[in-house]
C-alpha positions in Angstrom: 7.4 15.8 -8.9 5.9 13.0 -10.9 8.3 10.3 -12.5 7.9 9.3 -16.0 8.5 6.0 -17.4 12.1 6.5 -18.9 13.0 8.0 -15.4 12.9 5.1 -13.5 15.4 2.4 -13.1 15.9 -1.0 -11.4 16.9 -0.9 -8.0 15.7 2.6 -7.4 14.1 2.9 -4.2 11.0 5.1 -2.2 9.7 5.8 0.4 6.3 7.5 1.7 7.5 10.7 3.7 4.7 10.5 6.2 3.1 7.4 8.0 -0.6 6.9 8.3 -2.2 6.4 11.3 -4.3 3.7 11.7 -7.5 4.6 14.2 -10.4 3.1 15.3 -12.2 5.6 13.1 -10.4 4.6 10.2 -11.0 1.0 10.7 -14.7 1.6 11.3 -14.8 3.8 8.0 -13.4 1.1 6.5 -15.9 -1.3 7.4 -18.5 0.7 6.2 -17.3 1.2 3.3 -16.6 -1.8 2.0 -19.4 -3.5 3.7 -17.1 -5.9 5.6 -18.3 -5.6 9.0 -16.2 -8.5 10.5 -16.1 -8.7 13.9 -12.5 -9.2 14.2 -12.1 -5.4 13.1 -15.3 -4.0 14.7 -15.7 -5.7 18.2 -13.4 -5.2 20.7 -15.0 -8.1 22.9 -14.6 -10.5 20.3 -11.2 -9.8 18.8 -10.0 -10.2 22.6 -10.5 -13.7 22.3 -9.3 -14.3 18.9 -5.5 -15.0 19.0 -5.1 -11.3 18.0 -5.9 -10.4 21.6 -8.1 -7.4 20.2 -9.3 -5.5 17.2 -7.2 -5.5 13.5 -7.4 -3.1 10.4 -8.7 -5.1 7.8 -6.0 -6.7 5.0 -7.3 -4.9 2.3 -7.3 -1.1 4.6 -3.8 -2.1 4.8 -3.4 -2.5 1.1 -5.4 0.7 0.6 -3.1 2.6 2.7 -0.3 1.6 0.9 -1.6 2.8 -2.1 -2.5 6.1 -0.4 1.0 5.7 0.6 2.4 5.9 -3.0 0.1 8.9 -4.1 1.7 10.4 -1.2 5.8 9.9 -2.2 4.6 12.0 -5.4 6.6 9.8 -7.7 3.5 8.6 -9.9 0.8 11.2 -9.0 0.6 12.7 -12.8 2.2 9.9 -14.6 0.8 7.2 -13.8 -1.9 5.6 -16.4 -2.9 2.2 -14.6 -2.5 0.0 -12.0 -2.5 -3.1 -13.9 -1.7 -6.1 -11.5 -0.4 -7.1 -8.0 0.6 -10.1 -6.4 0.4 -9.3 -2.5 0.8 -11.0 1.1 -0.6 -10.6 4.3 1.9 -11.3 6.3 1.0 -9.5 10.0 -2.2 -7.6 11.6 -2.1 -3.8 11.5 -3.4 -2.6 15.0 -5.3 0.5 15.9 -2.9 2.7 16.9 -0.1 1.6 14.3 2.0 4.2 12.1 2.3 2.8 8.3 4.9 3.1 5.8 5.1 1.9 2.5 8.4 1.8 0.6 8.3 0.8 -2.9 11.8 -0.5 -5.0 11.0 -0.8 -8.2 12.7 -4.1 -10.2 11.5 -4.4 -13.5 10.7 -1.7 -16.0 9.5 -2.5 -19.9 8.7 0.0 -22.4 5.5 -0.5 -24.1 5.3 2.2 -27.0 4.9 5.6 -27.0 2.6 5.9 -24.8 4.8 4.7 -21.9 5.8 1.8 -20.1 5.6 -0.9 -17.2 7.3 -0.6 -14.2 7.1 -3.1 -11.5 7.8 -2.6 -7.7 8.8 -4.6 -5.0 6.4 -2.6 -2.1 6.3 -3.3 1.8 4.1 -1.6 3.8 5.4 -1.4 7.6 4.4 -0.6 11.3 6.3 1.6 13.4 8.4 -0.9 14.5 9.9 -1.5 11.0 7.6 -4.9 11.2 6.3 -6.1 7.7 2.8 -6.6 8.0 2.1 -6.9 3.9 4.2 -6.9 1.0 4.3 -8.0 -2.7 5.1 -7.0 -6.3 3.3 -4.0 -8.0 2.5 -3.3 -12.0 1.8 0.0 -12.9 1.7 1.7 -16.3 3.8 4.9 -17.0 3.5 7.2 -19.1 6.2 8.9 -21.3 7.4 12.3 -20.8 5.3 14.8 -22.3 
């Protein structure tokens, strides 16, 4: 059910239909990945004493799952061409154990030929508590409608 550029208007709003679970698996994935091995995020000794009181997902595993997040509402799936900028916040720790949601309301839109358009979003990505833990302004190019 992918959107197209010309189907999207300001003040339209989505949200992911399914949170993602962040484990202590995922986190650890994530660190390996990446290579950012941080012991804030991969030793529970340490992180006790940081004033997290214990181990945190990583910013940018948060920022991943929020794109995961989008892929998942379906909206940009086959239309999408590019991500082409973000300006994003950190605003809260993601914990292992926390259920994330992203909801994405999109503000600006600006057609850029025929090959498609930008349209930019307002996104949050949230705990199960409704908490914002990161949120900021995404770009993405869309393509027309076939």
């Amino acid at each position: 059910m992918s959107l197209y550029f010309d189907e999207f208007a300001v003040g339209q709003i989505y949200k992911s239909p399914n949170p993602r679970l962040v484990s202590e698996a995922t986190i650890n994935s994530f660190a390996e990945i990446s290579g950012d091995k941080n012991r804030l995020h991969v030793d529970e000794g340490f992180a006790k004493k940081t004033p997290f009181g214990g181990r945190i997902a990583h910013g940018l595993l948060g920022l991943s799952i929020a794109s995961g997040l989008l892929h998942d509402m379906g909206i940009v799936q086959e239309s999408v061409l590019a991500f082409v900028g973000l300006s994003w916040r950190f605003k809260g720790p993601a914990r292992i154990g926390d259920s994330l949601n992203t909801t994405m309301t999109v503000t600006k839109t600006r057609a850029l030929g025929k090959k498609g358009g930008l349209v930019v979003f307002d996104a949050a990505l949230t705990n199960q508590k409704g908490e914002v833990l990161q949120e900021g302004e995404w770009s993405l190019m869309v393509r027309n409608k076939p």
